[in-house]
C-alpha positions as CSV (number, residue, x, y, z in Angstrom):
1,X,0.0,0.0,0.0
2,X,2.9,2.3,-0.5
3,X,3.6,2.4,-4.4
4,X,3.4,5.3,-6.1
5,X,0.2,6.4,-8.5
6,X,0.7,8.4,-11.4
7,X,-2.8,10.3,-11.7
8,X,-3.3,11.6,-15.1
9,X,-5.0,15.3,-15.7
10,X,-5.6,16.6,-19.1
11,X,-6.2,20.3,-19.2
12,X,-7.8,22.7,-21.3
13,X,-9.1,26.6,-20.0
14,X,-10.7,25.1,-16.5
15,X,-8.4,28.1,-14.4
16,X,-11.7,28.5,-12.7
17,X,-11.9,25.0,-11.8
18,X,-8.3,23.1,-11.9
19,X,-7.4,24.3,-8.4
20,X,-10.5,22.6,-6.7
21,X,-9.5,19.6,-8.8
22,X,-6.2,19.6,-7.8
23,X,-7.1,20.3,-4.1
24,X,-9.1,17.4,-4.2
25,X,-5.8,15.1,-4.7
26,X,-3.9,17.0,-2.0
27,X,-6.2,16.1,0.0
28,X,-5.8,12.5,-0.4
29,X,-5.3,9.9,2.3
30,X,-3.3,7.9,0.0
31,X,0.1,10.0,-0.2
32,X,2.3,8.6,-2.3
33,X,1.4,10.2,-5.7
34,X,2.6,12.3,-8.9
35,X,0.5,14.4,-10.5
36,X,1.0,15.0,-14.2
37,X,-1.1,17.9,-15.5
38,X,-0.4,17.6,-19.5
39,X,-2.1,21.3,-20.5
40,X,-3.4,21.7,-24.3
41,X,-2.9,25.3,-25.1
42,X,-5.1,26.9,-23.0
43,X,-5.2,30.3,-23.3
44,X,-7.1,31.6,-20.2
45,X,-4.5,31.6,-17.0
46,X,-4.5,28.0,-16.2
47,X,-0.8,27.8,-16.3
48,X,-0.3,30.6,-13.4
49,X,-3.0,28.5,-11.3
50,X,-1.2,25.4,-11.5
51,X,2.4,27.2,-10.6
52,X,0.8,28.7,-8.0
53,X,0.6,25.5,-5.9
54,X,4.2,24.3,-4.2
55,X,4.4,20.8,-4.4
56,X,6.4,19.3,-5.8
57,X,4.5,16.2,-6.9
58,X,3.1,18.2,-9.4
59,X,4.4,18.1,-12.9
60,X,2.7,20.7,-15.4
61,X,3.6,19.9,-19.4
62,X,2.3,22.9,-22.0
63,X,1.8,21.3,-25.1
64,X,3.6,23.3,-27.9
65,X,0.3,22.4,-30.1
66,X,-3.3,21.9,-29.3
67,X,-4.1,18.7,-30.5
68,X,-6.9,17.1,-27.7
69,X,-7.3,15.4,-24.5
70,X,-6.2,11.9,-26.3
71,X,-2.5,13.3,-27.2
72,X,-2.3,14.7,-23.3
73,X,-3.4,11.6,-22.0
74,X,-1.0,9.7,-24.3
75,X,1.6,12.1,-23.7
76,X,1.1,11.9,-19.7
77,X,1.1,8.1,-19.8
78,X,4.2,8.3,-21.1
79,X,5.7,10.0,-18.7
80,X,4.2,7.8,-16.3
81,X,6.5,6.3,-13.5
82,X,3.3,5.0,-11.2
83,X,2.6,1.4,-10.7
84,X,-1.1,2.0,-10.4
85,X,-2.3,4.8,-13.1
86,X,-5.7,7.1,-12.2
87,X,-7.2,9.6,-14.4
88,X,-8.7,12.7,-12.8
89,X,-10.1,15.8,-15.7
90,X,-9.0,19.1,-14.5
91,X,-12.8,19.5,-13.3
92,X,-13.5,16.6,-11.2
93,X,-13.3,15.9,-8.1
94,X,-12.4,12.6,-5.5
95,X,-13.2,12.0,-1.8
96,X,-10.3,11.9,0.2
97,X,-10.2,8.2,0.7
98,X,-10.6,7.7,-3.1
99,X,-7.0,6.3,-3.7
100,X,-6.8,4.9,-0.4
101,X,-9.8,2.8,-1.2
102,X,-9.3,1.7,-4.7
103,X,-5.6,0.1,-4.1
104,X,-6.2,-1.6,-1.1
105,X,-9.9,-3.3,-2.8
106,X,-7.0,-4.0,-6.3
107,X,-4.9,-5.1,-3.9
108,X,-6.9,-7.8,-1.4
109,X,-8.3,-8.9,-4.9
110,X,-5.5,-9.4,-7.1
111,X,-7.3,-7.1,-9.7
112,X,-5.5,-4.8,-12.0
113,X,-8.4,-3.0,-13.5
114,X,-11.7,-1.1,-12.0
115,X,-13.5,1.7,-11.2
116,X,-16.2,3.1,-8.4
117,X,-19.6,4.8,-8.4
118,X,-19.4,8.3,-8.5
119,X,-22.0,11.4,-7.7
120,X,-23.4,14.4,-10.5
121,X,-22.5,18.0,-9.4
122,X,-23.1,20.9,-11.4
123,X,-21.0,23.3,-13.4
124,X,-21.0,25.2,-10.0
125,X,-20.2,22.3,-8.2
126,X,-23.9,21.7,-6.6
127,X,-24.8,18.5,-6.1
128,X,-27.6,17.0,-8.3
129,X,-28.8,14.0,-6.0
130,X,-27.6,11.4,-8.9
131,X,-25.4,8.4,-8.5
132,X,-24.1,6.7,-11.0
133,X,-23.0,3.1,-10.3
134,X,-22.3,0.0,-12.7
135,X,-21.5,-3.8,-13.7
136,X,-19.5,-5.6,-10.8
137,X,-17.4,-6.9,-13.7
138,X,-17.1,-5.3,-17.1
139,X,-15.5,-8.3,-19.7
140,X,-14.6,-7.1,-23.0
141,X,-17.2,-8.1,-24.3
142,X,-19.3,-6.1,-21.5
143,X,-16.8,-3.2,-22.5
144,X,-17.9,-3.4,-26.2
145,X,-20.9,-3.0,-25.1
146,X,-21.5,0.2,-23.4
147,X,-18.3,2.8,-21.9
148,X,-20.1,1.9,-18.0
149,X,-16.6,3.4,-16.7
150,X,-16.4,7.0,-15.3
151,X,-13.0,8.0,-16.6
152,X,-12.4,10.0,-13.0
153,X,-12.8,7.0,-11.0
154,X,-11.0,4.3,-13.4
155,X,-6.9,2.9,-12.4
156,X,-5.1,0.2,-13.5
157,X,-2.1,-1.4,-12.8
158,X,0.5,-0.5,-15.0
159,X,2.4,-3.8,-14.5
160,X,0.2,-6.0,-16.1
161,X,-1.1,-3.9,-18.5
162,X,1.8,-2.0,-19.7
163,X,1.5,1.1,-21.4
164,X,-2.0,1.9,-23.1
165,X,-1.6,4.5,-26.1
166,X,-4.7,5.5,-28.2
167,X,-5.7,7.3,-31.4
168,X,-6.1,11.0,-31.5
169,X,-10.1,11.4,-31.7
170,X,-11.7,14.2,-30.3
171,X,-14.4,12.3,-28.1
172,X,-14.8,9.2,-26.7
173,X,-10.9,9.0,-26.3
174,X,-11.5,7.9,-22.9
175,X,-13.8,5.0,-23.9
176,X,-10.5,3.9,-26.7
177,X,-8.6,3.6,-24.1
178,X,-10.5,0.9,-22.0
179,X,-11.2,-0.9,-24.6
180,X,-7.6,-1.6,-25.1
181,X,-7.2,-2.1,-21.7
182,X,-9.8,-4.3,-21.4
183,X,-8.1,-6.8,-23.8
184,X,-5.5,-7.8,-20.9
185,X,-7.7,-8.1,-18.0
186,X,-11.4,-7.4,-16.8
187,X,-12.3,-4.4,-14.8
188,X,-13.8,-4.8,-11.0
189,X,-16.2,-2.1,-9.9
190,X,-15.5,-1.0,-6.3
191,X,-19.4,-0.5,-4.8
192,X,-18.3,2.8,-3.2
193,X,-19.3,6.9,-4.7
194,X,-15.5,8.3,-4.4
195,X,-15.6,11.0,-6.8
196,X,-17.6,13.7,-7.9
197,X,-18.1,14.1,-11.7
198,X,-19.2,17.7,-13.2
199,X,-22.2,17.3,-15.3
200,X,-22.8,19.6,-18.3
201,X,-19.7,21.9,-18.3
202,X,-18.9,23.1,-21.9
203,X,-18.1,20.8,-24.5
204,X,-18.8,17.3,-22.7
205,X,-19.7,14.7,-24.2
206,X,-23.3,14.6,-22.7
207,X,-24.2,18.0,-24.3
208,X,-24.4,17.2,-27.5
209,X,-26.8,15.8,-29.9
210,X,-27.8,12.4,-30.9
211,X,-26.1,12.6,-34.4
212,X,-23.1,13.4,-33.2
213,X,-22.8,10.9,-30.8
214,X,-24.0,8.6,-33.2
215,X,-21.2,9.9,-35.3
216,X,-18.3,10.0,-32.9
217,X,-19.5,6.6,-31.6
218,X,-18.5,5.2,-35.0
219,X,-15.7,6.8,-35.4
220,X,-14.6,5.2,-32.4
221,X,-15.2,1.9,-33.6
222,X,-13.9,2.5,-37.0
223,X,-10.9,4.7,-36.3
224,X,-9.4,3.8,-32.6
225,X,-10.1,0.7,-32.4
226,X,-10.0,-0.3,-36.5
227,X,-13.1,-2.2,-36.8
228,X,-14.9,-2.5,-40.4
229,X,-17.5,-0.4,-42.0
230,X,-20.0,-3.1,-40.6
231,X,-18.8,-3.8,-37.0
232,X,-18.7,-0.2,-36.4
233,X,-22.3,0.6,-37.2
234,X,-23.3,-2.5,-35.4
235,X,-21.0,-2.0,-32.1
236,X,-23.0,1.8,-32.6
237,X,-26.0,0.8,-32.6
238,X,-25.7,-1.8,-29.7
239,X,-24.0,0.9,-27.9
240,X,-27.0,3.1,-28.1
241,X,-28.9,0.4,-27.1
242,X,-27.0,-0.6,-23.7
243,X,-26.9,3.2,-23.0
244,X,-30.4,3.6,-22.5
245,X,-30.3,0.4,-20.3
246,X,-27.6,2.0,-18.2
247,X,-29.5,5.3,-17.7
248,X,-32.5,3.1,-16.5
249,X,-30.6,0.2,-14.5
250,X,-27.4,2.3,-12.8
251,X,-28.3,5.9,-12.5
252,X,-29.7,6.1,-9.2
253,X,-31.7,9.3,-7.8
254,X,-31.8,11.2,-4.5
255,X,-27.9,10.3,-3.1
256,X,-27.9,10.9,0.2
């Protein structure tokens, strides 16, 4: 219970948010961690914020290019030195006991994939009263069907599963990336809410329309993870499918 955790941040104009973000890791039980904040041209002051904070766990890269949180997240994995690697966005938020938590359940279980539940708050950081939960165990083949993982709540164990690079696509890049990882082991859920993702914030996922996340669903399967014409319009459709059944079977109302 004492090895470090790289925890990987892309960032992208969230100055008015990153700090609380970051603040949330400080405040971690677990101690023994790098954070590697991999920055994609932002242009508002998010660079001054970060700087602002002395530690020196803390490692902020500016990318010389914007080019989308998939290059940072590649870019940060590579840099990597953690045996377990956690992904946090640089507007999320974890409970203290988050990492504490998740190792020890990896560790008493000899897994080297999961995840936890995790509550909605607003762009303001209000809570909404929703919890979203998931599988126990996500195979690959659960994986292919539906993306039940919250990125800010996922880690793995870089040891046996090595380093994960993905494609550069623009969304889902998060989803890419367990897919591949979910070719060398299944992922465990951990029944606990440890993290607090921000719902509705500007350019997620969530806020767009159906097309387009018809369209970048394809391009998931066709692109990142090179599946034919067919197989991506049928791992689409399926997907769609499954995400309606999530929204009715694992998002929970009225957290306490």
């Amino acid at each position: 219970m004492n090895e470090l955790v790289s925890i990987i941040m892309p960032s992208y104009n969230t100055a008015n948010l990153i700090l609380e973000s970051i603040q949330s890791v400080l405040n971690q039980t677990y101690t023994n961690w790098e954070l590697i904040i991999v920055d994609d041209c932002s242009t508002d002051n998010t660079e001054e914020v970060v700087k602002s904070i002395n530690d020196d766990r803390i490692r902020f890269i500016k990318k010389e290019q914007n080019s989308g949180a998939a290059e940072s997240r590649n870019f940060a994995l590579r840099e990597a030195k953690g045996r377990w690697i956690a992904f946090l966005d640089s507007d999320d938020l974890w409970k203290k006991d988050k990492l504490q938590k998740q190792i020890q359940f990896m560790e008493d279980n000899g897994y080297a994939f999961s995840y936890t539940d995790y509550e909605e708050i607003d762009a303001e950081g209000n809570r909404l009263g929703v919890l979203v939960t998931g599988p126990d165990r996500v195979t690959k083949r659960g994986m292919y069907r539906y993306c039940w993982l919250g990125c800010l709540t996922v880690m793995y164990d870089m040891t046996k599963i090595g380093l994960i690079q993905i494609k550069n696509i623009r969304k889902n890049n998060d989803y890419a990336m367990w897919l591949k990882v979910c070719k060398k082991a299944d992922c465990y859920r951990l029944n606990e809410n440890l993290a607090y993702y921000r719902k509705g914030r500007g350019g997620s996922i969530s806020t767009h329309s159906k097309w387009k996340l018809i369209k970048w669903h394809y391009r998931l399967f066709h692109y990142a993870d090179e599946k034919n014409p067919i197989s991506s319009c049928f791992c689409t459709m399926r997907n769609m499918v499954f995400g309606f059944y999530k929204k009715k079977k694992y998002i929970k109302q009225q957290v306490d």
